[in-house]
Structure formats: structure tokens, C-alpha cells
C-alpha atoms as one frame of an Amber mdcrd trajectory, in Angstrom:
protein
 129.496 176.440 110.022 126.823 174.264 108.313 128.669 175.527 104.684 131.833
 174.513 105.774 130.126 170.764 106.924 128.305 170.630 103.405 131.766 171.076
 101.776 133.642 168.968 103.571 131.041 166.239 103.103 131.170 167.944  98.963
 134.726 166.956  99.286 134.699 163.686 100.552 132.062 162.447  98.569 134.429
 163.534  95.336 137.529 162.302  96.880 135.626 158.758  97.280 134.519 159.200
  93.859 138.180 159.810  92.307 139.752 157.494  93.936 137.338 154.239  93.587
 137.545 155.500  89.387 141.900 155.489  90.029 141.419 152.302  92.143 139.761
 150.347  89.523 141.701 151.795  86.703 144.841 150.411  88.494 143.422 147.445
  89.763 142.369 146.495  85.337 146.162 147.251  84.194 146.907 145.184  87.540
 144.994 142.470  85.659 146.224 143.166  82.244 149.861 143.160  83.133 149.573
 139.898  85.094 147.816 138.348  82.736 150.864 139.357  80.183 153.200 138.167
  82.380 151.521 134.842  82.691 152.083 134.616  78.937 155.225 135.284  78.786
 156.114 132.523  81.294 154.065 130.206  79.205 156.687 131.485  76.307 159.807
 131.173  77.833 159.153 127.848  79.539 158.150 127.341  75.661 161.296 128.007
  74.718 163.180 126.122  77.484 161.123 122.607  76.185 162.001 123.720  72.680
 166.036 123.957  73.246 165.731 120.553  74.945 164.138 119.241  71.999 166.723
 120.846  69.513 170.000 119.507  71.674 168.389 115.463  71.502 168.074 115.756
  68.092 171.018 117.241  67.141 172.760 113.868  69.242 170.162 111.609  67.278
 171.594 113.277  63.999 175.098 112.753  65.133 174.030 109.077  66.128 172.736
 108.697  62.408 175.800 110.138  60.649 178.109 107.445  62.243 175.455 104.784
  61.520 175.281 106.487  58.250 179.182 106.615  57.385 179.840 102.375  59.286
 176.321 101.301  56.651 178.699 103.534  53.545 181.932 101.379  54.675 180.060
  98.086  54.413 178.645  98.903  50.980 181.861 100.293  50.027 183.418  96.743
  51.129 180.686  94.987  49.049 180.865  96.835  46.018 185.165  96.752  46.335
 186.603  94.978  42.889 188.019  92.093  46.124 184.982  90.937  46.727 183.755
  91.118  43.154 186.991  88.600  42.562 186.379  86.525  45.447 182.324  86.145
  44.222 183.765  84.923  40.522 185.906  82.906  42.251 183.465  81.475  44.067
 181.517  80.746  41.023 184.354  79.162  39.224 184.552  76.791  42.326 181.057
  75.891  42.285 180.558  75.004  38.631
């Protein structure tokens, strides 16, 4: 009887043994894949800010391309041969 006591205790000691090693072995990549997954939420909200970022620029480059083409139009108008005839004109009138 006393064998059969010593081995059960034999047995439960190793059992406690094996599983506290699996328990903290599980309980690490627990750690290690949270801690992953914290990164990668880090990344994508990342990415989120960084689309934002891309769309208001692309409208402030669309803003400066009309700016761009109505500042082209007025030296387009200044530098037309009319106005070059209306400044002699001027000058004429003047002197």
C-alpha cells in the first residue's frame, strides 16, 4: 500500500512539475504574441494617419494646380502682344 502512496505522490509531484514548465511556456508566447499584436495595432493605426495625410495633400495639390493654371492666365494676359500695344501706347501718350 505504502508503494502505491509513494507513487502516487511520485506522480503528482511530476505532473506539478510538467505542467508549471507548459504553464509558463504558454503563458511567455501569451506575452510574445500580445506584445506583437500591440505592434501591429500601432502599424495599422499608422497607416490609417498616413492615408489621411496622403488624401489632404493630394486636395492641397489640386488647390495649387488651379492657383497654378489662374497665376499662368494672368502672366499669359501680361505678356499678350495687347497689352504690349496698349503699354506703347501708353508711352506715346505720356511723352
Amino acid at each position: 500500500m505504502s508503494i502505491f502512496e509513494q507513487t502516487q505522490a511520485d506522480v503528482s509531484t511530476w505532473k506539478s512539475g510538467a505542467l508549471s514548465s507548459l504553464i509558463r511556456e504558454v503563458n511567455e508566447q501569451k506575452s510574445f504574441m500580445e506584445s506583437k499584436l500591440d505592434s501591429l495595432r500601432s502599424v495599422s493605426e499608422g497607416k490609417e494617419e498616413l492615408d489621411v495625410k496622403i488624401a489632404e495633400n493630394k486636395q492641397q495639390e489640386e488647390n495649387l494646380k488651379i492657383k497654378m493654371e489662374e497665376l499662368q492666365a494672368i502672366f499669359d494676359e501680361i505678356e499678350s502682344p495687347e497689352t504690349a500695344d496698349l503699354a506703347d501706347e501708353l508711352q506715346e501718350a505720356v511723352i
